[in-house]
N, C-alpha and C positions, 0 to 999 in steps of 0.2 A: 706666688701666693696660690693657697689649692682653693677650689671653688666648692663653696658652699651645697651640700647636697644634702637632698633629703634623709639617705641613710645616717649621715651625722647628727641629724637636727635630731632622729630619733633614738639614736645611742642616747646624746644628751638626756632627750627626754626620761627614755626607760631610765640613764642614770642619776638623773635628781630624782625620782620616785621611788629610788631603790633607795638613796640617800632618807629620804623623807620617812620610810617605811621603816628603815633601821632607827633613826632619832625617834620616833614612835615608838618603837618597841623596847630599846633601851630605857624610855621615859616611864612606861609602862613596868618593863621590868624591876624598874628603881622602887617600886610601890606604888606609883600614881595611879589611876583608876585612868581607864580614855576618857573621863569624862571631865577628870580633874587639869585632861593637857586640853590645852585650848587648839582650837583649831587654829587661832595664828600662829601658835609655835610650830607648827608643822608648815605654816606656808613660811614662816622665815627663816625657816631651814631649808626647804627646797628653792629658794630665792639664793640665799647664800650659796648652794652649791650647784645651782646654774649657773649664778656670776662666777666660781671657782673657773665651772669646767667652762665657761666660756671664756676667762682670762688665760689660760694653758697654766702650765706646772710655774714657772719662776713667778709670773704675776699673781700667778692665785696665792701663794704664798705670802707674797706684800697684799695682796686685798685683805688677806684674814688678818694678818699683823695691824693692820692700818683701821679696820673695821673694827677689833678687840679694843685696840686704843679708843675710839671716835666715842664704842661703845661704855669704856671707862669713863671718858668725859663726859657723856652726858649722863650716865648713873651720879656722877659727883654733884653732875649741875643740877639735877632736878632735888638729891639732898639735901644742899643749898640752898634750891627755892623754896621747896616742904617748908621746911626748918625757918625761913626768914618769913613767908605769907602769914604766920599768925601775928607778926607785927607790922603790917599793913594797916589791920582795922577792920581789914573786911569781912563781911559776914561770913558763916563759916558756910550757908547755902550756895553762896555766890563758887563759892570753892569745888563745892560738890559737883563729880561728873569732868573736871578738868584734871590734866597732869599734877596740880597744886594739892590734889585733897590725899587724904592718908590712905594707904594702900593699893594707889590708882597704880596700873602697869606700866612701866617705861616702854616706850614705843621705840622698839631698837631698830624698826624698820628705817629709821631715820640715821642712823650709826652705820647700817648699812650702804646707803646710797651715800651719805660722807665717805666711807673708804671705797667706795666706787670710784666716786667722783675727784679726791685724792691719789688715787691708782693709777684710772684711767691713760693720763697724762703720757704719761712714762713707759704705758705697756703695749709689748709687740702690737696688738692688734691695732692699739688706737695709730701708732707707727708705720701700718701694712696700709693702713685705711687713708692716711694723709699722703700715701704715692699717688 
């Protein structure tokens, strides 16, 4: 096992920012205005591909896979909830400002640390870590 050094930590670094900086500018290029891309999409893309480049090539490949997924299921599930909350009853203020109301963002942040924590398991590092 090679030892964690500074120079690595900042390769990483500069390359999630370089990642961060291109999703930016692709988003940008597509016609969005920087004002119309949220600053969260830029930090959960630099989050995604820190966990890449810190899972290495075979696992970063099963996080993304596994994270896509997590992240499918819970687009379906909050569909689901939208779609089923106005036969609850409940007012429609109470809704306002939660995941439940119409047009509210999916928080993929959470799809993410699923295929993490899905990943983890199996992947070299968690592997090197348990010797």
């Amino acid at each position: 096992m090679q030892q964690l050094t500074w120079l690595r930590l900042t390769v990483v670094g500069v390359a999630a920012a370089i990642l961060g900086w291109v999703v930016t500018m692709m988003l940008t290029g597509s016609g969005a205005t920087p004002l119309a891309v949220p600053w969260t999409v830029v930090v959960v893309c630099l989050v995604a591909g820190v966990a890449a480049l810190w899972f290495g090539w075979p696992d970063a490949a099963m996080f993304i896979a596994k994270s896509a997924l997590m992240g499918g299921v819970l687009a379906v599930g909050l569909i689901m909830l939208r779609r089923a909350a106005p036969a609850t009853g409940l007012p429609q203020k109470w809704l306002t400002g939660t995941l439940l109301a119409d047009g509210a963002p999916a928080p993929y942040g959470i799809a993410l640390a699923a295929g993490a924590l899905w990943t983890l398991p199996d992947s070299q590092i968690f592997l090197l870590a348990a010797l």
